[in-house]
C-alpha positions, 0 to 999 in steps of 0.5 A: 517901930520895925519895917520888915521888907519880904521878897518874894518870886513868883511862877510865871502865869501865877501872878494873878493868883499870888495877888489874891492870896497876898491880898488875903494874908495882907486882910488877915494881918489889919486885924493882928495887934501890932500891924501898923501899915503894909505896902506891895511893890513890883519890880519893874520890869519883873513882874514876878518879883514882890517887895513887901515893907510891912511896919509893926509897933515892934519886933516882938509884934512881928515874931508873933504874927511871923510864928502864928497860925493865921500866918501859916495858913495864908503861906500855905496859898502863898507858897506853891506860887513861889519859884524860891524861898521869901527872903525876910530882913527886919529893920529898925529906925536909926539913932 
């Protein structure tokens, strides 16, 4: 199993918005062979920052999804709502 953790930042006014689009991309994602589980968190007390923790069977099943076209579609909704580039780290149960 993998955990990838996404950062994101969102505009100020558009966090309305970027809920329903990463509501979408996280309803794409249950259907993608390989996606285990996903939560969203806010920061407290900056509600325009986003911590994903998404866990996959593996790294390859994550690649797959990160380079696919569903992925694609659902950041081109999710990117115009963004202040920065999401930062993407992948992780992986210690020994």
């Amino acid at each position: 199993m993998v955990k990838v953790i996404i950062e994101r930042r969102i505009m100020p006014g558009l966090e309305q918005e970027y809920e329903q689009a990463a509501r979408e991309a996280m309803r794409v994602s249950l259907g993608v062979s390989g996606f285990v589980s996903g939560e969203t968190l806010i920061k407290i007390g900056q509600p325009d920052r986003r911590l994903m923790i998404t866990k996959w069977r593996d790294l390859r099943a994550w690649k797959e999804w990160h380079q696919s076209e569903a992925r694609a579609r659902a950041m081109e909704q999710i990117l115009p709502l963004l202040t920065e580039d999401e930062t993407v780290q992948v992780f992986e149960a210690a020994l």
